[in-house]
C-alpha positions in Angstrom: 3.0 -43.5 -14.4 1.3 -45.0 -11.6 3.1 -43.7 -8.9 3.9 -40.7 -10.3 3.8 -37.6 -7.1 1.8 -35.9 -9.6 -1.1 -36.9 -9.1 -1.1 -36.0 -5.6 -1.0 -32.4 -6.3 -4.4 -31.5 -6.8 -4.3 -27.8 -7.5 -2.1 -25.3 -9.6 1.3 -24.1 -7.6 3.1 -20.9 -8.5 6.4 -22.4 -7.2 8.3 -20.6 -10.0 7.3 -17.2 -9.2 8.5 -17.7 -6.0 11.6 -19.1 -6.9 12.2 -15.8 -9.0 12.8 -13.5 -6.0 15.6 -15.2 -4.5 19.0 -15.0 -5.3 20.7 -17.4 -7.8 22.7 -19.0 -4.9 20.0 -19.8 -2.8 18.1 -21.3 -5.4 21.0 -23.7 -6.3 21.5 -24.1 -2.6 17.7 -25.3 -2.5 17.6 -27.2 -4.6 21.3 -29.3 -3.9 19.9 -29.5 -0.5 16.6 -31.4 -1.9 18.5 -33.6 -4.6 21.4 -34.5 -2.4 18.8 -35.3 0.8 17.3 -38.8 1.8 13.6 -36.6 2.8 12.7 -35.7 -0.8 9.0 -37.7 -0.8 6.0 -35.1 -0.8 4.5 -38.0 2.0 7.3 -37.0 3.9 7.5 -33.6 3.8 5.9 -31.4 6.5 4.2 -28.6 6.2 5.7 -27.2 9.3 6.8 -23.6 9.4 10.5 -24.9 9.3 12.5 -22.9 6.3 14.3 -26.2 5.5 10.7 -27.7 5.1 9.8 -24.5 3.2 12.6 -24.9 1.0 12.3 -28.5 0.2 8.4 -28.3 -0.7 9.2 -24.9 -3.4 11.9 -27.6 -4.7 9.1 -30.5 -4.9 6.6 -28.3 -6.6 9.1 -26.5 -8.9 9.9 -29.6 -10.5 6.7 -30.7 -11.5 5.1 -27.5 -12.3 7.7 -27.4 -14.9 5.7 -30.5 -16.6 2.2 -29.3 -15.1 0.2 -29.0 -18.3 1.0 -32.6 -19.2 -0.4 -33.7 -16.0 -3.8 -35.0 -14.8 -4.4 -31.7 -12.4 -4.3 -30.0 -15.7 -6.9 -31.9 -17.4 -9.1 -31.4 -14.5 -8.6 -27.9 -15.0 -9.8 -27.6 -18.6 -12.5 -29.7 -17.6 -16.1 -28.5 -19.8 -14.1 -25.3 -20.6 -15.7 -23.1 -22.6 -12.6 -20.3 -22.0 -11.3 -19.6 -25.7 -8.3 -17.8 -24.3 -5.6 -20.1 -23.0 -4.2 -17.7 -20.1 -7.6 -17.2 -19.2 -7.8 -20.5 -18.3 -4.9 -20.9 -16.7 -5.9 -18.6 -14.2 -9.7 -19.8 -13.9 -10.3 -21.0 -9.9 -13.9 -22.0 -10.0 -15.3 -26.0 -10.2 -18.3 -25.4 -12.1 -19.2 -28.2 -14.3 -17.8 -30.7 -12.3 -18.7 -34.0 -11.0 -20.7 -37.0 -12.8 -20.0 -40.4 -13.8 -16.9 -39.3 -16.0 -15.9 -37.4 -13.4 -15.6 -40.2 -10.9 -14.0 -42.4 -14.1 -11.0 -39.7 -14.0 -10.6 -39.6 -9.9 -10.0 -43.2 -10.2 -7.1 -43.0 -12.1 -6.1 -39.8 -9.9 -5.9 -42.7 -7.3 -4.7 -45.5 -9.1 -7.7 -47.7 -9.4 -7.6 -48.3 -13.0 -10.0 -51.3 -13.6 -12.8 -49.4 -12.2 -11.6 -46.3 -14.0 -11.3 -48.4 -17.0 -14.9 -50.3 -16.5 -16.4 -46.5 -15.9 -15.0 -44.6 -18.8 -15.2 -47.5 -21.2 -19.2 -47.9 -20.3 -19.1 -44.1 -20.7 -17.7 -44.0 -24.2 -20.4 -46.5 -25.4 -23.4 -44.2 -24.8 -21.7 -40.9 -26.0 -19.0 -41.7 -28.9 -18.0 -37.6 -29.1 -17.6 -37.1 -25.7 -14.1 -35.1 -25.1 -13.5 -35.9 -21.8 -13.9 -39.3 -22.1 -11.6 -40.1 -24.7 -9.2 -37.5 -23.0 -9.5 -39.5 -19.7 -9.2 -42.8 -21.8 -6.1 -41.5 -23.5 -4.8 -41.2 -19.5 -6.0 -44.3 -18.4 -3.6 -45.8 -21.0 -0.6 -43.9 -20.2 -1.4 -45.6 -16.9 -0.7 -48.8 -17.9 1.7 -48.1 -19.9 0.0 -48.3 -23.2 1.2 -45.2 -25.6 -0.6 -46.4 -28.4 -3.6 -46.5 -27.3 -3.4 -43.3 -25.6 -2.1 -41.6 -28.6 -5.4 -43.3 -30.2 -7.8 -41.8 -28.1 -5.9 -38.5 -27.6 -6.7 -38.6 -31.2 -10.4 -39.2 -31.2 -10.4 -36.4 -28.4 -9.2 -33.6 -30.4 -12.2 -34.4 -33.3 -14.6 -33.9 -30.5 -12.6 -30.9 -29.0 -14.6 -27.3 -28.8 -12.7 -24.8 -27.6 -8.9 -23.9 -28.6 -7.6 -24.4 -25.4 -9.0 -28.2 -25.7 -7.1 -28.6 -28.8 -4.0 -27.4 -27.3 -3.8 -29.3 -24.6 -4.7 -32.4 -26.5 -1.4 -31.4 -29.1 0.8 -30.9 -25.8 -0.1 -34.5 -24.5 0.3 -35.7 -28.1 3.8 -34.3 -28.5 5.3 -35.7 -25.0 4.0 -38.9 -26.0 6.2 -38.5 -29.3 9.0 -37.3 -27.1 8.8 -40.1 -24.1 9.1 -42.2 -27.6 12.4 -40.6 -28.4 10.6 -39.4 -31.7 11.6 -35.1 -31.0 10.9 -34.0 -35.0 7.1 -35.3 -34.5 6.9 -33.8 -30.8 7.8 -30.6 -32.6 5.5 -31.3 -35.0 2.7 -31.1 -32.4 4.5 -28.0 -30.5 4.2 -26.3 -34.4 0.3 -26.8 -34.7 -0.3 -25.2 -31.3 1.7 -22.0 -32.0 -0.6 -21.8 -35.3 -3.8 -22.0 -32.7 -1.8 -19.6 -30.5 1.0 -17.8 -31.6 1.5 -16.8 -27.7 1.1 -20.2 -25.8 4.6 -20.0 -23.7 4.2 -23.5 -22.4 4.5 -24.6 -26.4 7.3 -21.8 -26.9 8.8 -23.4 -24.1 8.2 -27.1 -25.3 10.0 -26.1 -28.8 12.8 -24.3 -27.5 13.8 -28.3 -25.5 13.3 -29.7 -28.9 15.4 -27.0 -30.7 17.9 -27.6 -28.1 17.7 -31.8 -29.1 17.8 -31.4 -32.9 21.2 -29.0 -31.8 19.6 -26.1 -33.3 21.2 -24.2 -30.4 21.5 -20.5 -31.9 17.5 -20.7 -33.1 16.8 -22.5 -29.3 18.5 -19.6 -27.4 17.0 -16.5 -29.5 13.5 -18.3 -28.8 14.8 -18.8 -25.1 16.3 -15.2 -24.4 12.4 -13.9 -25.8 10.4 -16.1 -24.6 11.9 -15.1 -20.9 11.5 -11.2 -22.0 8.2 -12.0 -22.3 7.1 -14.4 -19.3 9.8 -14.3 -16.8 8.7 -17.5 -15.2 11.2 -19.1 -17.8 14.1 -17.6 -16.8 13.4 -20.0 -13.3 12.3 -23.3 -15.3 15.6 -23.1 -17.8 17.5 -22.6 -14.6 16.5 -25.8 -13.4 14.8 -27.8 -15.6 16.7 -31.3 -15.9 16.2 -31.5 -19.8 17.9 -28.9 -20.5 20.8 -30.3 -18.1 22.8 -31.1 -21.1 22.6 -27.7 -22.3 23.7 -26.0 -19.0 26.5 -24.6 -20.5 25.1 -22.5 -23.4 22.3 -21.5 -21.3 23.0 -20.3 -18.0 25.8 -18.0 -19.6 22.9 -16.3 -21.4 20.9 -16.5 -18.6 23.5 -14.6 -16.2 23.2 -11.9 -19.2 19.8 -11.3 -18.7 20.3 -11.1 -14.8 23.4 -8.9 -15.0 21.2 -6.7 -17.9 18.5 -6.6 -15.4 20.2 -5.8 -12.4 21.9 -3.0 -14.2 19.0 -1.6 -15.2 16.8 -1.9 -12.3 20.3 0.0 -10.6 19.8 3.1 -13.1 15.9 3.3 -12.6 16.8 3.3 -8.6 18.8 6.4 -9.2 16.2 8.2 -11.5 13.5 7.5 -9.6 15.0 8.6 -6.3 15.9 11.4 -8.1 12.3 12.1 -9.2 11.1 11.2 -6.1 13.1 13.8 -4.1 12.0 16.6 -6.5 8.5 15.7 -6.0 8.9 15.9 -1.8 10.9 19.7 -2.8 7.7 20.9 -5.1 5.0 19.8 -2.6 5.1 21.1 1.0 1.3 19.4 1.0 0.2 15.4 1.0 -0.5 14.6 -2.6 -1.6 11.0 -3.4 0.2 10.7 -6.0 3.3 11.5 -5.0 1.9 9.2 -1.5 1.2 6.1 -4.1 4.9 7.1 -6.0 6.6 7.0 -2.4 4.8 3.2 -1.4 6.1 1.9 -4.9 9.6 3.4 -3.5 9.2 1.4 -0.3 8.7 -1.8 -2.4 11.9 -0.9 -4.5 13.4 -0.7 -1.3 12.2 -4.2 -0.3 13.1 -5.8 -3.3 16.4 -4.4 -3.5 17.3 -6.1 0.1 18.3 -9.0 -1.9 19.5 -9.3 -5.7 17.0 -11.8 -7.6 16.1 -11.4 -11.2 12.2 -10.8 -10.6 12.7 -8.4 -7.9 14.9 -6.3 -10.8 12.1 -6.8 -13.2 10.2 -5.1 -10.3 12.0 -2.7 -9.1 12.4 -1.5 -12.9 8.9 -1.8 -13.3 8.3 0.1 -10.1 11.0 2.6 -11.0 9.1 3.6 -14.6 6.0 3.8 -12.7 7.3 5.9 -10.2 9.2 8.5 -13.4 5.9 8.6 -14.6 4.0 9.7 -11.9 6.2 12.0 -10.7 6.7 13.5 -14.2 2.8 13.9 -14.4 2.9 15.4 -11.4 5.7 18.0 -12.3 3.7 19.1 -14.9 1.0 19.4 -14.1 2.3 21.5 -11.3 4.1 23.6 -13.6 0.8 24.1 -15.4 -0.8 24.9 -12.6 2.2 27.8 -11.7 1.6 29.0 -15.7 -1.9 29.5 -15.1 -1.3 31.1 -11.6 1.5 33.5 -13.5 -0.8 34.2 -16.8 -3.9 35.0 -14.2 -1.5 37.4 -12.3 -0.4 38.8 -15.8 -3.6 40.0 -16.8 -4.6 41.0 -13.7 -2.0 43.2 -14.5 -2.2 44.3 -17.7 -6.0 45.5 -16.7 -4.3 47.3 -13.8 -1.5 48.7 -16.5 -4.7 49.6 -19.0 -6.1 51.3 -16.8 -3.2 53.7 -15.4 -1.8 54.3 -19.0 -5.6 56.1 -19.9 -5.8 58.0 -16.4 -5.1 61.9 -17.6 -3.2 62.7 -14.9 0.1 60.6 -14.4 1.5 62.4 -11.7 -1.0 61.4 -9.3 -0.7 57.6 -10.0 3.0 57.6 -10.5 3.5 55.8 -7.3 1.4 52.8 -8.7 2.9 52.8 -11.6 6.1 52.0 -10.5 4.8 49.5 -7.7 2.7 47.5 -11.1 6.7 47.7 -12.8 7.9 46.0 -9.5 5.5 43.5 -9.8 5.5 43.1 -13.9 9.5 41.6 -13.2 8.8 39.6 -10.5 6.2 37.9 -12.6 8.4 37.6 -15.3 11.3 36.3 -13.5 9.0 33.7 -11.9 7.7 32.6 -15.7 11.2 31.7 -16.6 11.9 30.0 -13.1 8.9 27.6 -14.3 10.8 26.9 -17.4 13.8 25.5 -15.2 14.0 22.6 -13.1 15.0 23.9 -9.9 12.2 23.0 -8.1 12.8 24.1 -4.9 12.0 27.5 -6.4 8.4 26.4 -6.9 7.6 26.9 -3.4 9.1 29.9 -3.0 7.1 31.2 -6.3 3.8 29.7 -4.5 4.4 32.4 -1.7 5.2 35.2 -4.0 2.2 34.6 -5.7 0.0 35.1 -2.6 1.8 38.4 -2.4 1.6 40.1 -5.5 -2.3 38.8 -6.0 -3.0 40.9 -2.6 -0.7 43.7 -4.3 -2.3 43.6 -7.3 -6.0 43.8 -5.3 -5.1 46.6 -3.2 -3.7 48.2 -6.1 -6.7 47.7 -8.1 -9.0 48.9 -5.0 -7.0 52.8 -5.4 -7.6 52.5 -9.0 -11.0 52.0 -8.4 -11.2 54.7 -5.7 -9.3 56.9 -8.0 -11.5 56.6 -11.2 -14.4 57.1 -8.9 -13.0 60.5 -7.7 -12.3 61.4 -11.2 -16.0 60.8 -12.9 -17.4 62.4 -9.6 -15.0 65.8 -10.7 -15.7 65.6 -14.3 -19.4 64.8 -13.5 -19.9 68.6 -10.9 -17.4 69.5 -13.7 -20.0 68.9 -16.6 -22.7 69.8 -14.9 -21.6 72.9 -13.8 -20.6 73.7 -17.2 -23.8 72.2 -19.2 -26.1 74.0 -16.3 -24.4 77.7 -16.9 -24.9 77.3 -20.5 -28.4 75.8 -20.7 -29.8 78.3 -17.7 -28.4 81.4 -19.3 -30.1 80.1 -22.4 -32.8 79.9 -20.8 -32.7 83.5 -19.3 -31.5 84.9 -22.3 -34.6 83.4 -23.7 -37.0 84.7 -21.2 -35.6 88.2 -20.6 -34.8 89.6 -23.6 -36.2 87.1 -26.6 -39.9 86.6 -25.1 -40.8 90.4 -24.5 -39.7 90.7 -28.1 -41.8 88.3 -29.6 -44.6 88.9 -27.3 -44.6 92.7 -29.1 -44.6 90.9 -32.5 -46.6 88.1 -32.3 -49.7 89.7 -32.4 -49.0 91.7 -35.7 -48.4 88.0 -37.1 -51.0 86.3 -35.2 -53.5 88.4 -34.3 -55.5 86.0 -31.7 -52.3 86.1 -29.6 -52.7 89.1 -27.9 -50.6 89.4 -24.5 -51.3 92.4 -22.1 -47.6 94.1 -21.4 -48.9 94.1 -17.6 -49.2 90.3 -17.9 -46.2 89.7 -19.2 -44.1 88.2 -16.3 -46.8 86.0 -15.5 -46.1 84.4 -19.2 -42.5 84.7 -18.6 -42.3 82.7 -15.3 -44.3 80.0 -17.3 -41.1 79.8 -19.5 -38.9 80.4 -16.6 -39.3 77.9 -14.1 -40.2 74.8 -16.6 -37.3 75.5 -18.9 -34.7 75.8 -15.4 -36.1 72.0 -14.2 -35.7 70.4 -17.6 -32.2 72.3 -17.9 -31.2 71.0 -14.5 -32.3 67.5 -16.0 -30.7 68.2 -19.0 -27.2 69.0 -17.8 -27.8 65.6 -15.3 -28.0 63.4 -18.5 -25.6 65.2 -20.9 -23.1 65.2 -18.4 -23.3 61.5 -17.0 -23.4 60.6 -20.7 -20.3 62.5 -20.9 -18.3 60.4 -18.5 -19.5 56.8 -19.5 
């Protein structure tokens, strides 16, 4: 324990997610290379831009991030946590909290000077009994020298004084290697169990009780819990590749495991093809930059990246990239062909006004011309609505265009109609009037010449005090006459405007 290379890592590596894009060979190359050469010390490892370098160091760092949440850079992580989510943590990068006399305790056993770690933590746990970290840092002070039982005892005492989940869990993962390094697997499980009832998602216990499953020969139960936990966090698919406990198990595992590739790979071959497909119907529909289909053609470049060299995460990726790409393109189809539906039903109505209109104009012959232009244009709209309804897109363009043209035919068309209904109210109006004026000024004559005189004889013989002189008569008549011809003229205006609307 005291010279473990551990404890020299001091932050988190992500090792296994770079592992995952290469190909299976040169992982197994890599890490032959490392096993079988005399420069596999991290002291002696350069950090020189040297791909041999490069390859040792991902082999270095692979191996013990398969073990990192037992380890002290771990526990440094989760120092003062309050995070109640265990992937939260996992991914937290700040230091708050940090720093202190317990602090310094655990740094001492990060370099291996255990008395004073011993003398600080000790000193520690007398003036606060509960403290968490404390006992936790006890419990690795302990595993230090070699004393399991005592770590297991205050491993213990740390998971009373735990707060937050991801405490516990840690503190049950600690608990269960020391059962394990003890050759005692049905307890180790034991502990893996109470985690997954914390978290029934924690894939670093899912991991931890598919080994054990494995050790108790439960292999059928191990690979199901294996083949899902991988469908759920890939990184697994790397650690069960090379992960020396399961060494022993090599041969019911990497058979399964070359499933998942192969299933992968085919996959991630079919999406290719689909989205390429979608892709190239996309660059047909839209003559225009679009950013969508600009976003859908740099997730095509990254396919094409990926696809340079056959690893199982770049398939997860390219199929994940494929579907995203389907999906955008597919939303952009329609809403394209929406857009072409709307354009079509505008035109339509547009039309049917235009139609309206020409089926109520009296006389046909005159428009008969536009008629038969609006039945031109009535089947090219309608075999443009049932190209929309196919997928030959590269009809869409070619619709666009048409479009353009029959909306200016449709205008114009609608500018004669106009002109033509105006010319028609302006006859019917002199028409009317003509009419209405005739029949209300002979009225009115009729009235003045032949009906006044009469009643001018006889009105006195009724009404005595209207007496009119015969030599005065006219001068009675015109004021009949000319008011009665103004309000007539006004009166054939109205009836015959009233007449048209």
């Amino acid at each position: 324990m005291v010279n473990c290379p551990s404890k020299n890592i001091q932050g988190i590596t992500r090792v296994l997610n770079d592992l995952g894009y290469l190909p299976l060979d040169k992982i197994d190359n890599i890490f032959f290379n490392y096993l079988t050469n005399s420069i596999n010390n991290p002291k002696m490892i350069s950090n020189t831009g040297d791909s041999n370098e490069k390859s040792r160091q991902l082999a270095y760092y692979a191996f013990y991030e398969l073990k990192m949440v037992f380890q002290l850079r771990f526990f440094r992580r989760i120092w003062n946590t309050k995070e109640e989510n265990w992937d939260n943590l996992k991914e937290r990068k700040d230091d708050r909290d940090r720093g202190g006399y317990v602090w310094l305790g655990q740094d001492c056993i990060r370099v291996s000077n255990l008395e004073q770690a011993e003398y600080i933590l000790k000193d520690s746990l007398e003036k606060n009994l509960d403290d968490y970290n404390v006992c936790c840092s006890l419990g690795f002070l302990y595993l230090e020298k070699n004393a399991p039982l005592k770590a297991r005892k205050y491993f213990k005492k740390a998971l009373d004084y735990a707060r937050a989940k991801p405490q516990k869990i840690f503190i049950f993962l600690l608990l269960s290697r020391l059962y394990d390094l003890n050759n005692d697997t049905a307890s180790a499980k034991d502990n893996i169990k109470k985690i997954i009832k914390i978290n029934h998602y924690c894939p670093e216990a899912l991991y931890q009780e598919v080994i054990y499953s494995f050790r108790l020969r439960e292999n059928a139960v191990a690979l199901e819990q294996l083949n899902k936990l991988i469908k759920d966090n890939r990184e697994y698919y790397i650690a069960a590749l090379i992960d020396p406990e399961l060494g022993n198990f090599n041969d019911i595992i990497h058979p399964q495991l070359n499933n998942l590739f192969n299933e992968a790979r085919d996959e991630a071959k079919k999406i290719v093809k689909l989205s390429e497909a979608e892709l190239n119907k996309a660059k047909r529909l839209s003559c225009k930059k679009n950013k969508e289909v600009e976003y859908a053609q740099s997730l095509w470049l990254k396919i094409e990246e990926l696809s340079k060299f056959e690893s199982y995460f770049g398939c997860l990726d390219i199929i994940h990239y494929g579907n995203a790409i389907i999906k955008i393109i597919k939303g952009f189809i329609g809403n394209q062909r929406r857009k072409y539906l709307r354009t079509i039903y505008g035109l339509q109505h547009h039309l049917d006004d235009c139609l309206i209109f020409v089926n109520k104009f009296p006389r046909k012959k005159i428009i008969d011309t536009i008629y038969q232009q609006l039945q031109t244009i009535q089947k090219k709209i309608d075999k443009n609505l049932d190209k929309t309804k196919q997928t030959n897109f590269d009809q869409f363009n070619e619709a666009s265009s048409l479009f353009n043209e029959i909306t200016w035919k449709l205008d114009h068309i609608e500018l004669k109609l106009k002109r033509l209904d105006t010319i028609r109210q302006v006859k019917l109006f002199y028409k009317s009037f003509f009419k209405k004026t005739l029949f209300i000024q002979s009225a009115n004559l009729f009235f003045v010449f032949l009906l006044f005189p009469v009643i001018a004889h006889y009105l006195p013989f009724i009404m005595p005090e209207f007496k009119i002189n015969p030599q005065n008569i006219w001068f009675y008549q015109q004021i009949v006459l000319i008011p009665g011809g103004i309000s007539g003229l006004f009166l054939a205006i109205f009836l015959s405007v009233k007449n048209i609307s």
